[in-house]
Z-matrix of the N, CA and C atoms (Angstrom, degrees):
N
C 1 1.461
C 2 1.519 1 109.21
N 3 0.902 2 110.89 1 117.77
C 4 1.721 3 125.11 2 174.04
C 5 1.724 4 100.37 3 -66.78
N 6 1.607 5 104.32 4 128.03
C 7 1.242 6 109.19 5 171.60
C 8 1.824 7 126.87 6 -76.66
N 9 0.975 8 99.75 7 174.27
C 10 1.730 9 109.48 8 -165.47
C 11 1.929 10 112.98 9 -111.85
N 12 0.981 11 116.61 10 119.32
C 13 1.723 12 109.12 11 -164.64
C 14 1.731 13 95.33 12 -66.99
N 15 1.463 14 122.99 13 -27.56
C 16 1.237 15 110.13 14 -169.46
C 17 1.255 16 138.50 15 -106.45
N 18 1.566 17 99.03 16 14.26
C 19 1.494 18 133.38 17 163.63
C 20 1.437 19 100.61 18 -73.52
N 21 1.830 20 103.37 19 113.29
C 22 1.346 21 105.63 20 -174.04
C 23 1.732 22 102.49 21 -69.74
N 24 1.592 23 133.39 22 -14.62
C 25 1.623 24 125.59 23 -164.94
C 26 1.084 25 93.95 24 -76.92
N 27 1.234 26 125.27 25 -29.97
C 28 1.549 27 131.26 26 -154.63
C 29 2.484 28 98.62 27 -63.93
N 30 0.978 29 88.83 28 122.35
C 31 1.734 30 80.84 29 155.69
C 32 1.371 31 120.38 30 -96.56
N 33 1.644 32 94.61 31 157.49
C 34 1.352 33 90.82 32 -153.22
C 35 1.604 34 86.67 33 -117.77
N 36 1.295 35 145.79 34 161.76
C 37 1.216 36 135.36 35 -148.47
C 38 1.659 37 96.72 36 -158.47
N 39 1.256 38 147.51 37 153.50
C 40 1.344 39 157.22 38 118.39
C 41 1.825 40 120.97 39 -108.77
N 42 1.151 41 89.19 40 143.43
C 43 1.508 42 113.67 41 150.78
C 44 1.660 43 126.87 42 -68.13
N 45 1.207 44 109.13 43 138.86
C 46 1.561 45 113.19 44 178.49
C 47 1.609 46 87.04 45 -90.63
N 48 1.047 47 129.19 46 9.68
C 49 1.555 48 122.79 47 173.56
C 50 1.763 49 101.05 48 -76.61
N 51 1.250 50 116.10 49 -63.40
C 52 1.240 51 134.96 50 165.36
C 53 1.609 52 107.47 51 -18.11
N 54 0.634 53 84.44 52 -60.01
C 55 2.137 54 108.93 53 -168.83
C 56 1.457 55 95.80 54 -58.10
N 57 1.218 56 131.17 55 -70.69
C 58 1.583 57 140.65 56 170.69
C 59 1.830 58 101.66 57 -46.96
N 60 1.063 59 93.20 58 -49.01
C 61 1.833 60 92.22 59 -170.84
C 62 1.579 61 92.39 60 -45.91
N 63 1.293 62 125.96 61 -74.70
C 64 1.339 63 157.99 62 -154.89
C 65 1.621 64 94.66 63 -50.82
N 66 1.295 65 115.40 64 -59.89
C 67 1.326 66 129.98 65 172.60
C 68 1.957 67 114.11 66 -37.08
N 69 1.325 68 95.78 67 -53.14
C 70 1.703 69 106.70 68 174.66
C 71 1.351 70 122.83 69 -83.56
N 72 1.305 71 105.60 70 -18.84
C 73 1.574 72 91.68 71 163.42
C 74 1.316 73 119.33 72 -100.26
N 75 1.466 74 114.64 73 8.12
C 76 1.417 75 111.41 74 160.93
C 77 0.989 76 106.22 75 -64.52
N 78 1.618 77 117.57 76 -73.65
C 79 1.271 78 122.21 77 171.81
C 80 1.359 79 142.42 78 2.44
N 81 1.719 80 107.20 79 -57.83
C 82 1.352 81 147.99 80 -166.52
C 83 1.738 82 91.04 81 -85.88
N 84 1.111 83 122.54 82 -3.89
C 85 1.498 84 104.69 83 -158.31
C 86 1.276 85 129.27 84 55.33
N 87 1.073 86 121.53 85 35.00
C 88 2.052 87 123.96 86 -157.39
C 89 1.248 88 76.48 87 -127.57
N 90 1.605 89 144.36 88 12.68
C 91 1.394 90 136.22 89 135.39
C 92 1.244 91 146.19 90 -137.94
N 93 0.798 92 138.74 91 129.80
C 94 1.638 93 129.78 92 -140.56
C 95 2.266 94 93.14 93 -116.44
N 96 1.553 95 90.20 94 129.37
C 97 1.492 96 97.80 95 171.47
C 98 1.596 97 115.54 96 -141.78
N 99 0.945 98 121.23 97 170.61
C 100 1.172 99 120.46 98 -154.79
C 101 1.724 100 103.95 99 -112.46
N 102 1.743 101 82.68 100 -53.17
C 103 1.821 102 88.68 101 164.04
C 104 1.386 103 123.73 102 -97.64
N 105 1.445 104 136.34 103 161.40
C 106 1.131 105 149.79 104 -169.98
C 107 1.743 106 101.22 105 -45.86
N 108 1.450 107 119.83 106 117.41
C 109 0.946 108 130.79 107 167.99
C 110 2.196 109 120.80 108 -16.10
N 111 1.031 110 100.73 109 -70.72
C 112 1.464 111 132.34 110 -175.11
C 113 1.735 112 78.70 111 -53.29
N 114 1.147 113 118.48 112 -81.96
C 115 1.960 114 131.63 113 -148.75
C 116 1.785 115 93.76 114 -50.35
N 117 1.823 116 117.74 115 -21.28
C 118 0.941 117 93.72 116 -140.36
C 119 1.978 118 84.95 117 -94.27
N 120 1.274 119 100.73 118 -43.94
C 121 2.018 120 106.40 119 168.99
C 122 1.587 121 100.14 120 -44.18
N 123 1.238 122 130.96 121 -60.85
C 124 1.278 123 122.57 122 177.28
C 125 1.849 124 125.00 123 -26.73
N 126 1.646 125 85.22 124 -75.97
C 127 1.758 126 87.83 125 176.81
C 128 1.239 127 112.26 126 -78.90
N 129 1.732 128 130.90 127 22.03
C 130 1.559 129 120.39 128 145.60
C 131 1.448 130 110.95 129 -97.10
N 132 1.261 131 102.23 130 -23.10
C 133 1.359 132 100.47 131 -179.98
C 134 1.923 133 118.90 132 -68.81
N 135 1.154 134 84.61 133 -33.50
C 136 1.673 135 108.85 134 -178.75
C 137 2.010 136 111.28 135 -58.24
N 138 1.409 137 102.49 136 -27.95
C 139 1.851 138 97.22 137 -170.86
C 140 1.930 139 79.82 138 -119.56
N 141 0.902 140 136.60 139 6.48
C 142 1.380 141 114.28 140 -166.54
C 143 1.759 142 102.11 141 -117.32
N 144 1.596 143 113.86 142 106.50
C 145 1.202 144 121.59 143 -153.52
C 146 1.992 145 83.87 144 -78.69
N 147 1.009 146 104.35 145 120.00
C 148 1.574 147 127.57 146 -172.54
C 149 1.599 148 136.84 147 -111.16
N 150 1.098 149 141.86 148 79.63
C 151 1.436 150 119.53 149 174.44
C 152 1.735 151 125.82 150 -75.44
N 153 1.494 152 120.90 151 114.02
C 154 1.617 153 111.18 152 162.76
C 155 1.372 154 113.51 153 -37.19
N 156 1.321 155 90.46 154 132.67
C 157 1.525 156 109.95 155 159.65
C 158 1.570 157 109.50 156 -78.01
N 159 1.433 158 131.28 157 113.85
C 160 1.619 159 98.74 158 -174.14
C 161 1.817 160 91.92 159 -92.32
N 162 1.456 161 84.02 160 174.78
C 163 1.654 162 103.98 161 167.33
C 164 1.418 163 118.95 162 -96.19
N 165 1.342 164 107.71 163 111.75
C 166 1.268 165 111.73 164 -153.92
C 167 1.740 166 103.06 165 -98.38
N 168 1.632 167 109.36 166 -178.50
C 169 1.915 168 106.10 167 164.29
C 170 1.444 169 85.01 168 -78.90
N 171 1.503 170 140.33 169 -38.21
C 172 1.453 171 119.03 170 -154.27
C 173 1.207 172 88.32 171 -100.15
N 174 0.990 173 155.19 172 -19.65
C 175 1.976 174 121.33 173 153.10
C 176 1.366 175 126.28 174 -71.83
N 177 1.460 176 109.13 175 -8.29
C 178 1.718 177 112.32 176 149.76
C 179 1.441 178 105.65 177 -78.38
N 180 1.200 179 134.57 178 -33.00
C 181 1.358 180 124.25 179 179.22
C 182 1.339 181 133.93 180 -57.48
N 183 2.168 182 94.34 181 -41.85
C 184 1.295 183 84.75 182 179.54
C 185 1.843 184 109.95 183 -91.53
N 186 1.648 185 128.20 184 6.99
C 187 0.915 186 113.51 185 169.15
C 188 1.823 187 117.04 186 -47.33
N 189 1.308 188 113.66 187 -33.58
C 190 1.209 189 128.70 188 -167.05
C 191 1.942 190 93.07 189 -56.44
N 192 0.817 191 87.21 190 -52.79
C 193 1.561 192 98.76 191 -172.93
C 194 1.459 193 132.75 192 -70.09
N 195 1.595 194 116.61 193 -2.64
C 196 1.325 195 123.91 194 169.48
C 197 1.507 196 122.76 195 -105.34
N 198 1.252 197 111.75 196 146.52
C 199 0.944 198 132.12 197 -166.74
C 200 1.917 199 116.60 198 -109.45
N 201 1.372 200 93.80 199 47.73
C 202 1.680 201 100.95 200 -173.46
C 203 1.884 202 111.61 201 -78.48
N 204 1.427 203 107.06 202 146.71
C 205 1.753 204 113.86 203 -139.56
C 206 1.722 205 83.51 204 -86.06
N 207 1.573 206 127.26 205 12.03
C 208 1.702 207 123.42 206 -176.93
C 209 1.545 208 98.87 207 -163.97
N 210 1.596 209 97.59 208 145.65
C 211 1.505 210 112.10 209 -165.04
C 212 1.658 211 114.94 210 -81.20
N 213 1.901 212 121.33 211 29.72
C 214 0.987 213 108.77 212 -175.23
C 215 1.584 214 129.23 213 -70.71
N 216 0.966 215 148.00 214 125.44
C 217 1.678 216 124.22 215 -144.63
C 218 1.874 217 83.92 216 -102.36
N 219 0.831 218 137.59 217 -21.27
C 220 1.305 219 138.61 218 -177.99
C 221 2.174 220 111.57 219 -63.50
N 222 1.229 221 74.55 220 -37.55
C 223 1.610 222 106.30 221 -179.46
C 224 1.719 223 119.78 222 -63.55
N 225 1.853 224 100.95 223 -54.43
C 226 1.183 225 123.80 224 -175.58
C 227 1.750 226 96.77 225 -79.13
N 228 1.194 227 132.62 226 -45.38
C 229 1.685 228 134.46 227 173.68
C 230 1.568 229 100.17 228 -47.78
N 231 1.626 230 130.69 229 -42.24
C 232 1.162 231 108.73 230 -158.88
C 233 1.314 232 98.67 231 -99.27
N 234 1.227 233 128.60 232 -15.67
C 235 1.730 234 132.51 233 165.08
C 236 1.444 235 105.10 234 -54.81
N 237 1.395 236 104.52 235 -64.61
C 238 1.473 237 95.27 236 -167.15
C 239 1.720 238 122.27 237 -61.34
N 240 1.395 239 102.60 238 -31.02
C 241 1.375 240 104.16 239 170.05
C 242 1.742 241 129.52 240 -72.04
N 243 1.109 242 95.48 241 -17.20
C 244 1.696 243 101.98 242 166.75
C 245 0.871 244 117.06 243 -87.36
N 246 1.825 245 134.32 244 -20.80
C 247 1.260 246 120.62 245 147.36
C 248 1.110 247 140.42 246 -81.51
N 249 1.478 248 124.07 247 -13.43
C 250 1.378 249 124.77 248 166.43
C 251 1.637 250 116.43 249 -65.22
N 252 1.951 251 104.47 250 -50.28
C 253 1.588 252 107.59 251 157.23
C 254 1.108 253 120.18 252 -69.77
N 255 1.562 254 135.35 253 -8.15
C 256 1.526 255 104.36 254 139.13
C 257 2.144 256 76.64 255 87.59
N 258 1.163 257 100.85 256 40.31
C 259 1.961 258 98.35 257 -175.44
C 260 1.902 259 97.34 258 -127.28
N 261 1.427 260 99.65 259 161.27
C 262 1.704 261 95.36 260 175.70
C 263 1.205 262 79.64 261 -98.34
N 264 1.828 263 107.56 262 152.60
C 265 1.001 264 134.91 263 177.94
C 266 1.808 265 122.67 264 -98.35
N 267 1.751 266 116.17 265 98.25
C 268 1.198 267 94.98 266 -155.57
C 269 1.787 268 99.18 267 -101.54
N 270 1.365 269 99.67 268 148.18
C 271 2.331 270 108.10 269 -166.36
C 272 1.540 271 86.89 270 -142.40
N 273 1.245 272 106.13 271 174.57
C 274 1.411 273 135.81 272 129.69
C 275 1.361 274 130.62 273 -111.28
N 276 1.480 275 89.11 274 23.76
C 277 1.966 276 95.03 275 177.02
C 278 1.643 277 105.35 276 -91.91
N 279 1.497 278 89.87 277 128.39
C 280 1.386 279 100.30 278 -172.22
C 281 1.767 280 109.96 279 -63.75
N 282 1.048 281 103.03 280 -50.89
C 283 1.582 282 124.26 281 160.39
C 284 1.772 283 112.22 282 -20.86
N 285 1.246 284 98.60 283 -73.12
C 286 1.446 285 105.62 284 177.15
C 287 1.141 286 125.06 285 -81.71
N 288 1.423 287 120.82 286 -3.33
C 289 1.663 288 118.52 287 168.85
C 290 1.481 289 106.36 288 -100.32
N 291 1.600 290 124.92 289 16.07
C 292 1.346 291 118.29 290 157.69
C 293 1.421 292 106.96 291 -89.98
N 294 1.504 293 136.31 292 -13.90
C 295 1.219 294 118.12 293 171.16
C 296 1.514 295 140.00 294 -62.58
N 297 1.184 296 133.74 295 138.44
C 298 1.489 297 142.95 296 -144.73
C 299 1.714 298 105.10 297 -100.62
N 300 1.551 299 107.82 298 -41.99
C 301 1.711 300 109.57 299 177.21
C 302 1.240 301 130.15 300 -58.09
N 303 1.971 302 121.33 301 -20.11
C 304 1.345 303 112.36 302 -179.94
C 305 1.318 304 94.49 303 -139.63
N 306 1.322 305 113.11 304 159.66
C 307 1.030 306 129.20 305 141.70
C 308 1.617 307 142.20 306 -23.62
N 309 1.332 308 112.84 307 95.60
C 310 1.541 309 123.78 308 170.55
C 311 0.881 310 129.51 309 -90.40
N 312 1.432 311 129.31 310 146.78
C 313 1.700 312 129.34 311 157.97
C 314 1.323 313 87.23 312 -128.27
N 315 1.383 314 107.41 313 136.43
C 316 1.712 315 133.27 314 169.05
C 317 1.961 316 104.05 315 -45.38
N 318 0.876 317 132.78 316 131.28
C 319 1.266 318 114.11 317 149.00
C 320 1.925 319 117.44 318 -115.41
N 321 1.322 320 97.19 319 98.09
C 322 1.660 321 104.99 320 178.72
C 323 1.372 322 105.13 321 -150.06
């Protein structure tokens, strides 16, 4: 069963991969904000009851072990970590919501 973001039992989990991702495409201009980058992860971070994903040796381990069809390494960190935590993985990457091994929820 694919989990639900608005099921309060449900935990809700991030990656500090995310955070860096987010970080570089500011950078890149591939996102446009209004407020200061930093202020703006803060005050989401601040109301959004959250668990880190940490980066583990066994989510470096199982990077070794996937077989994802594009070399995004941002991509392969959050794969591998949703399967070691055993978490659905929620994207709007079309890319990564064709995979069959974990658990998805659409995000659109």
């Amino acid at each position: 069963m694919v989990a639900d973001l608005s099921n309060s039992s449900n935990e809700l989990w991030l990656s500090p991969i995310s955070i860096w991702e987010f970080f570089v495409l500011h950078r890149k201009k591939r996102l446009a904000l209004i407020a200061d980058a930093n202020a703006w992860v803060a005050d989401r971070l601040a109301v959004a009851p959250l668990k880190e994903a940490p980066v583990t040796i066994e989510v470096a381990r199982e990077l070794g072990r996937l077989q994802l069809p594009h070399g995004d390494p941002a991509d392969h960190f959050l794969v591998a970590t949703a399967k070691v935590f055993e978490l659905t993985l929620v994207t709007a990457d079309e890319r990564l919501l064709r995979l069959r091994d974990i658990p998805l929820l659409p995000n659109r």
